[in-house]
C-alpha positions in Angstrom: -30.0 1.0 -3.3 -27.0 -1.3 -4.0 -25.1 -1.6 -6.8 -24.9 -5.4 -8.6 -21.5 -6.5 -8.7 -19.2 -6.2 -11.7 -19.7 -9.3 -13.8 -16.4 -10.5 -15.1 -16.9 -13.4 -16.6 -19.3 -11.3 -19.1 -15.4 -9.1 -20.1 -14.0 -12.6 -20.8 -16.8 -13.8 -22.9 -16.6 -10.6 -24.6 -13.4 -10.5 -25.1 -12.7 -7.4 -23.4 -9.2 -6.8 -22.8 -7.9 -6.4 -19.6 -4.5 -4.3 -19.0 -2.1 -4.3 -15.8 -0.5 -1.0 -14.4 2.2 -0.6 -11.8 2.1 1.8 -8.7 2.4 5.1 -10.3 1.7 4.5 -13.3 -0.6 6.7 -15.4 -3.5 5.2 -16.6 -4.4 8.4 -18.6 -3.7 12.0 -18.6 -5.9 15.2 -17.9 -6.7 16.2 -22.0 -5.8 13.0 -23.0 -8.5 11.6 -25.6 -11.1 9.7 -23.9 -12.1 6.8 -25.8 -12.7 4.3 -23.1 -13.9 3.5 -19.6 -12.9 1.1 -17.2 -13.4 -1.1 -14.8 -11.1 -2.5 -11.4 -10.6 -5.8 -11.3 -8.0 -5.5 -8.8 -5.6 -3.2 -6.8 -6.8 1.0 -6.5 -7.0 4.3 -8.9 -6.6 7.6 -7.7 -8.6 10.0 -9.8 -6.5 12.9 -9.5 -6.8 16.9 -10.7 -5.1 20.0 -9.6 -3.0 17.9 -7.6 -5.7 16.6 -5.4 -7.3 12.9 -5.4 -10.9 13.2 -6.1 -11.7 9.9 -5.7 -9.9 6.2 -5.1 -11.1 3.5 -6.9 -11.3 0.0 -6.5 -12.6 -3.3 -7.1 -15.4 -3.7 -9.3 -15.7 0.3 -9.7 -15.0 2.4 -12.9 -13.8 5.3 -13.8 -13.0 7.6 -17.5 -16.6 7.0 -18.1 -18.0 10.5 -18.9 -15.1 10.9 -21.7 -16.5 7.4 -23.1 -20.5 8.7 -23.1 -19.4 12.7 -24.2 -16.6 11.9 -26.3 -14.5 14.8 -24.2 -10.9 15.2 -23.2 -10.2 13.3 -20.4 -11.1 15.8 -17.1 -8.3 14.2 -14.8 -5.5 11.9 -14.4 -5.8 8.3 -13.1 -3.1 6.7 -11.2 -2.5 3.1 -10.5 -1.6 3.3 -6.7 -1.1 -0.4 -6.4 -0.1 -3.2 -8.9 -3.7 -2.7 -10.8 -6.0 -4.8 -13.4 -8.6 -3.2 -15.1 -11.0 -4.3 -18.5 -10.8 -1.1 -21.0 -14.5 -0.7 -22.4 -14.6 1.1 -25.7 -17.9 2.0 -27.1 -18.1 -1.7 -28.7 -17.1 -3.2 -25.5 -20.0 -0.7 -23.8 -22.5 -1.3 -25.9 -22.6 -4.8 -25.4 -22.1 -5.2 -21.4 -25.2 -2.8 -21.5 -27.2 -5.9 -24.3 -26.0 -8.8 -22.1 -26.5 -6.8 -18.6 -29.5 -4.0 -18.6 -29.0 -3.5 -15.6 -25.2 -2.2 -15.7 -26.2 1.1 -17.6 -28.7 1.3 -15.0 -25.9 0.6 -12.0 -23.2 2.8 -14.1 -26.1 6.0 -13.8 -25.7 5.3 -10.0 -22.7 5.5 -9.8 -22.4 8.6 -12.0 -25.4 10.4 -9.8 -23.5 9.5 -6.5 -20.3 11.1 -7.8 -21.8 14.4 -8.9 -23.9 14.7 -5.9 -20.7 13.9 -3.5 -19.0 17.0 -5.7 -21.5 19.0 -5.7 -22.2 18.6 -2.1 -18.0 18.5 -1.1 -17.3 22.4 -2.8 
């Protein structure tokens, strides 16, 4: 089971912002309202809670997506641990990478299951 790689050229003809972060920087905040999901288009994320990185992210992975679906406070902080790019999907934004690309709802539930089964497995 392999995962299709991120289609970029479908955030520019959407017209999906993309936003640059410096190492260190905070992407967003644990609580912080969760409006968006994104997606690396370069450099790495550390997912980070308790003071412990839960996961690093890179290229043409996402992350903040379970505050986008749920509509919840943010569950952890994300840190740009390298000059970073990443395209912020909103629920617009969402909604129509899933229209143009079925199949990246169906990768993104991959992705999600693999992440709660490594947790669930790593107590």
């Amino acid at each position: 089971m392999t995962e299709t790689p991120f289609d970029f050229d479908l955030i520019a003809q959407g017209g999906i912002p993309l936003q640059r972060f410096e190492p260190d920087q905070k992407i967003f905040v644990k609580d912080d309202e969760g409006a968006c999901m994104y997606v690396v288009r370069s450099g790495k994320v550390a997912i980070v809670s308790a003071g412990a990185v839960l996961e690093n992210v890179g290229p043409g992975e996402t992350f903040g997506e379970i505050a986008l679906i749920d509509g919840s406070p943010r569950s952890a902080t994300a840190i740009a641990r390298e000059p970073t790019e990443v395209a912020v999907l909103d629920e617009k934004a969402f909604l129509y990478l899933v229209q143009k690309n079925p199949s990246f709802a169906l990768d993104l539930l991959r992705r999600l299951g693999r992440r709660l089964r490594f947790m669930t497995e790593n107590q």
